[in-house]
KOLPA-169021 format. One line per field, with one value per residue: residue number from 1; x, y, z of N, C-alpha, C, CB in turn. Coordinates in Angstrom, 3 decimals, padded with zeros to 6 digits. Glycine has a CB too. Example, Ala and Ser with C-alpha at 12.3 -4.5 7.8 and 13.67 -1.06 7.14 Angstrom:
nr = c(1, 2)
nx = c(013.190, 012.850)
ny = c(-005.690, -002.250)
nz = c(007.800, 007.080)
cax = c(012.300, 013.670)
cay = c(-004.500, -001.060)
caz = c(007.800, 007.140)
cx = c(013.200, 012.900)
cy = c(-003.300, 000.030)
cz = c(007.800, 007.870)
cbx = c(011.308, 014.084)
cby = c(-004.473, -000.598)
cbz = c(009.046, 005.725)
! end
This chain:
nr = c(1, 2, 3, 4, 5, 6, 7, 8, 9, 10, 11, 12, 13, 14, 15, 16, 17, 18, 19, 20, 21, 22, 23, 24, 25, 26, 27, 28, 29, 30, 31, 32, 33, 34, 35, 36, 37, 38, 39, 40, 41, 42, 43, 44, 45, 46, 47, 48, 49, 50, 51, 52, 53, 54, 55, 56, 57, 58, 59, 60, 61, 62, 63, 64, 65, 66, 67, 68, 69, 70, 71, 72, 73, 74, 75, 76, 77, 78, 79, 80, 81, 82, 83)
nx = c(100.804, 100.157, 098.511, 096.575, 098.719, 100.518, 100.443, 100.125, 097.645, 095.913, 096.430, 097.509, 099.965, 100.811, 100.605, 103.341, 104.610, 103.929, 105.117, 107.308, 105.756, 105.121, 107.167, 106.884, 108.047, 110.403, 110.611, 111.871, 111.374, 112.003, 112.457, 113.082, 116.090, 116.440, 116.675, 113.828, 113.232, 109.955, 106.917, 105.338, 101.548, 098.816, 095.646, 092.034, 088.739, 086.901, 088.262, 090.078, 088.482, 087.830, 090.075, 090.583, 088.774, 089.840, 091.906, 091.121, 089.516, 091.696, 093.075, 091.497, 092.079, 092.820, 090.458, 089.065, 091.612, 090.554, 087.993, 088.884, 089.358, 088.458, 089.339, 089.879, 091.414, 094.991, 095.450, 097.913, 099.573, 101.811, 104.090, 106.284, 109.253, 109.508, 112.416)
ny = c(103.973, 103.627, 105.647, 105.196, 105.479, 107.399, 108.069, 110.686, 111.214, 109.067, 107.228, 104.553, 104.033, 104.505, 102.104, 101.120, 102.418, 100.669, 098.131, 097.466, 096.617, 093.825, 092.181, 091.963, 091.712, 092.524, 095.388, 098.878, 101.666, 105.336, 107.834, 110.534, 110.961, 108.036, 104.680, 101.905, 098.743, 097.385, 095.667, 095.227, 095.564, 095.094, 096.532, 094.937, 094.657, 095.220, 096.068, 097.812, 099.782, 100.777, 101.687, 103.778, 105.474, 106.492, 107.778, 109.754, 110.921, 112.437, 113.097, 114.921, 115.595, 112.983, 111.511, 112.962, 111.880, 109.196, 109.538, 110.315, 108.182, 104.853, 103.084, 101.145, 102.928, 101.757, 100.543, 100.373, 098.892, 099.412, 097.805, 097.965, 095.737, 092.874, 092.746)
nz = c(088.699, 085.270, 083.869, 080.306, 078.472, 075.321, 072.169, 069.711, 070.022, 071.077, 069.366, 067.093, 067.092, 069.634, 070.999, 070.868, 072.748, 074.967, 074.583, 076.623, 078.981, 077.807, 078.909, 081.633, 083.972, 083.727, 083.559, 084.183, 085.984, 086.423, 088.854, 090.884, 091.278, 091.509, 090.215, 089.977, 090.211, 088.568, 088.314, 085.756, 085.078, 082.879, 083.249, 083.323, 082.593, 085.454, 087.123, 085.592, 084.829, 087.223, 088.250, 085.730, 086.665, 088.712, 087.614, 085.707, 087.563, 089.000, 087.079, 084.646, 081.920, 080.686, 079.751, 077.908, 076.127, 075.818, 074.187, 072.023, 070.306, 069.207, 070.936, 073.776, 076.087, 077.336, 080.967, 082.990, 086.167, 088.076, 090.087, 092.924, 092.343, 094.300, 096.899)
cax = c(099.935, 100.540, 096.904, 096.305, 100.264, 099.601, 101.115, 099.258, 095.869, 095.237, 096.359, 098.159, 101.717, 101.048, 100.892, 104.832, 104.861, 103.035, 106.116, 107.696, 105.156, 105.043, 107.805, 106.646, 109.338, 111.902, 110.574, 112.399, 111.360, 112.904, 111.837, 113.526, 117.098, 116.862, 115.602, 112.815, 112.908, 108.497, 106.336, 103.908, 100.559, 097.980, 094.858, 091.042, 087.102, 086.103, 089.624, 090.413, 087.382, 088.242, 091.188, 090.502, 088.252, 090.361, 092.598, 090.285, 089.388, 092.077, 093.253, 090.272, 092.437, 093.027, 089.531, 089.086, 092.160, 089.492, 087.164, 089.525, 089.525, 087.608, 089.869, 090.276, 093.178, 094.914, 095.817, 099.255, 099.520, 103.388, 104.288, 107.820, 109.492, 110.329, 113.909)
cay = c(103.471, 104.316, 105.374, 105.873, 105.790, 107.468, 109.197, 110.921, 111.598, 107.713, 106.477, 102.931, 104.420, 104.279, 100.861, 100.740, 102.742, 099.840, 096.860, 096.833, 095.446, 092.424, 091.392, 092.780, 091.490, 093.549, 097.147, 099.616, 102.922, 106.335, 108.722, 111.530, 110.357, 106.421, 103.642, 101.031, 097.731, 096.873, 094.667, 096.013, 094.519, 095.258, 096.310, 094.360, 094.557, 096.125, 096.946, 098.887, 100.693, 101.565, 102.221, 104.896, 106.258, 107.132, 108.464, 110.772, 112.607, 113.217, 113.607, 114.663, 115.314, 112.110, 111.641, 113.637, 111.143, 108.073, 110.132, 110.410, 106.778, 103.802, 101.506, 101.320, 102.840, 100.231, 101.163, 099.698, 098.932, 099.414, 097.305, 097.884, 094.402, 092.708, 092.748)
caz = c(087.674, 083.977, 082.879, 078.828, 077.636, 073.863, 071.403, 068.511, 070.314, 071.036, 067.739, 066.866, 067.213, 071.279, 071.505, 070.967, 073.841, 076.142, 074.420, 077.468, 079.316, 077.234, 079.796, 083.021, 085.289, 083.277, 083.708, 085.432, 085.760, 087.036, 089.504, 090.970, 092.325, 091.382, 089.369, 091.019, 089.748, 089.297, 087.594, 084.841, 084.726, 082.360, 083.911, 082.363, 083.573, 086.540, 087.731, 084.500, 084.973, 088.547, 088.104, 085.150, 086.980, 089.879, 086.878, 085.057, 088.168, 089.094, 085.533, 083.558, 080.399, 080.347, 079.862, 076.424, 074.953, 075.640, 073.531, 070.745, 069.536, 069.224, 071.428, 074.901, 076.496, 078.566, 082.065, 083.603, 086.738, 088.376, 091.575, 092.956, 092.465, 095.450, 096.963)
cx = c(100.096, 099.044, 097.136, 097.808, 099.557, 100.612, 100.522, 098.061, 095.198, 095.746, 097.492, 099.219, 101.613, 101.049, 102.211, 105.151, 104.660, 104.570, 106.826, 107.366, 104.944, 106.264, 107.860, 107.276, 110.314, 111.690, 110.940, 111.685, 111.698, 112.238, 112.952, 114.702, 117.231, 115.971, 114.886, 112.746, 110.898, 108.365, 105.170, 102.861, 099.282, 096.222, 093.181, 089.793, 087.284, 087.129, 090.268, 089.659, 087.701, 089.196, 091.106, 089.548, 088.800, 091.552, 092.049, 089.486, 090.211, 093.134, 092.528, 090.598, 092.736, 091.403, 089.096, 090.489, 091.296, 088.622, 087.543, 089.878, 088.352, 088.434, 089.766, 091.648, 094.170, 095.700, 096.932, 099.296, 100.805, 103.230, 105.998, 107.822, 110.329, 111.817, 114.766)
cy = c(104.353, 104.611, 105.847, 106.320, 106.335, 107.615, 109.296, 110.877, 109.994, 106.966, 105.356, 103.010, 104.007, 102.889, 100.669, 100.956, 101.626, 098.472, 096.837, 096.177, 094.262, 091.633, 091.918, 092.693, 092.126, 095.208, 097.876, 101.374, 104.188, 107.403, 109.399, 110.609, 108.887, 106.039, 102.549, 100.276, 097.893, 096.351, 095.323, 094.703, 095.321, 095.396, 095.650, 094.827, 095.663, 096.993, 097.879, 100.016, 101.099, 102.540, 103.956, 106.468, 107.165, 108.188, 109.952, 111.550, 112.855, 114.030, 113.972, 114.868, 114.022, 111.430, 111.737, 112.397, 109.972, 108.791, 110.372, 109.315, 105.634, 102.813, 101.766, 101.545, 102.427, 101.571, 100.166, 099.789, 098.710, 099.429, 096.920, 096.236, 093.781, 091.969, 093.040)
cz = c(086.446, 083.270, 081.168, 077.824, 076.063, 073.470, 070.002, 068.990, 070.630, 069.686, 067.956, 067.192, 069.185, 071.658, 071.566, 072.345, 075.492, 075.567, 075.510, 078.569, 078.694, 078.417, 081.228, 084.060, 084.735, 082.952, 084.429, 084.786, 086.591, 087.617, 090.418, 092.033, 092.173, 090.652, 090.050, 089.492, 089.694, 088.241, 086.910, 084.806, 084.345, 083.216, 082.963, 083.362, 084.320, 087.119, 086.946, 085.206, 086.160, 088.657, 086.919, 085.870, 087.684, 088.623, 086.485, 085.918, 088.912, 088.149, 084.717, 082.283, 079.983, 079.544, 078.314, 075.461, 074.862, 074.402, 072.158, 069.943, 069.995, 069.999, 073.039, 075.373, 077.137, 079.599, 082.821, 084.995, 087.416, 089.345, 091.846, 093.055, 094.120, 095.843, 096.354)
cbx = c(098.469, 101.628, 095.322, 095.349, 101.542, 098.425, 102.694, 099.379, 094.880, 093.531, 096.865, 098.253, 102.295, 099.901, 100.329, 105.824, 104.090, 100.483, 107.108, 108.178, 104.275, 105.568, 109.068, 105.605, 109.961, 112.628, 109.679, 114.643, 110.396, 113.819, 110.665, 112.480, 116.648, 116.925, 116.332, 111.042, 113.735, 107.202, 105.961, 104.376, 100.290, 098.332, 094.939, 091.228, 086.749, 085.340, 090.781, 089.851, 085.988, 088.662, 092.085, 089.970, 087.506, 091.200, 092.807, 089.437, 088.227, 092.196, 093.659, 089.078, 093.557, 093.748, 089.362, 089.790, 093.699, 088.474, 086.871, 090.558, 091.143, 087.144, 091.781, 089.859, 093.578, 096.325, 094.512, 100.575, 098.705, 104.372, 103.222, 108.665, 110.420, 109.533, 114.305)
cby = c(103.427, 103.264, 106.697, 107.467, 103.912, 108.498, 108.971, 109.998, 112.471, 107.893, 107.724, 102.231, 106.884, 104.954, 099.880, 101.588, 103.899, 099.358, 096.852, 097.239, 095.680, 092.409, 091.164, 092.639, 089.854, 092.894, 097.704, 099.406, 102.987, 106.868, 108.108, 112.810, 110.637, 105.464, 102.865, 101.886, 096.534, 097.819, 093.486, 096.639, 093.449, 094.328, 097.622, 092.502, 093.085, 095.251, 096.088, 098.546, 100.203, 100.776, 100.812, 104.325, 105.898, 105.733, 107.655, 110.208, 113.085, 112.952, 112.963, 115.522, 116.031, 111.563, 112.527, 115.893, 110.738, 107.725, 111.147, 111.019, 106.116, 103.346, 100.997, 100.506, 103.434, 098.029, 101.503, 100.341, 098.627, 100.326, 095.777, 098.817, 094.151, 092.204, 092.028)
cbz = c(088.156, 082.958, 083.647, 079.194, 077.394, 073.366, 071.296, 067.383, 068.497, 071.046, 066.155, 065.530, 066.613, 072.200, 070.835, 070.020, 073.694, 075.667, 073.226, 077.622, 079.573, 075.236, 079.306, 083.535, 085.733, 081.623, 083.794, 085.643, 085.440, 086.121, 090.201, 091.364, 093.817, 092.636, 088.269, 092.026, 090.730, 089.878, 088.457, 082.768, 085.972, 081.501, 084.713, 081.968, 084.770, 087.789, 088.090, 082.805, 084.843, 089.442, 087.511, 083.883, 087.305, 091.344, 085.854, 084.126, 088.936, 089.957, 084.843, 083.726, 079.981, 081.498, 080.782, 076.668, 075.080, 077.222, 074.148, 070.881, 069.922, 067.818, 070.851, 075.373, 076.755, 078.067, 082.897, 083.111, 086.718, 088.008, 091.820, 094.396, 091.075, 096.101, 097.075)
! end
């Protein structure tokens, strides 16, 4: 799970960072030794909120960048793609 992608303290520039979810069947991302096909999906409501939560303790700086803007910080949700 991608909580609070930024850059610049929360500021407008981080949304670029989130454009490749706009096509969520074409995200790959890299972790130690290979690349994993998955599917980005935007998290909303109650499941945001869950979800951050579980972020911010066990991230609590993440926490302080919510605090630094007026928007909500979206939370991504990355599911290896199957096969």
């Amino acid at each position: 799970m991608v909580g609070g992608c930024r850059r610049g303290r929360g500021a407008e520039e981080s949304r670029l960072v989130l454009q490749p979810c706009r096509h969520p069947d074409r995200v790959r991302i890299e972790i130690p030794g290979r690349r994993v096909a998955v599917i980005a999906e935007q998290l909303h409501g109650a499941e945001r909120d869950e979800a951050w939560h579980q972020i911010t303790t066990a991230a609590p700086q993440f926490g302080k960048y919510q605090e630094q803007t007026d928007r909500e910080l979206p939370v991504i949700r990355l599911v290896p793609k199957p096969g």
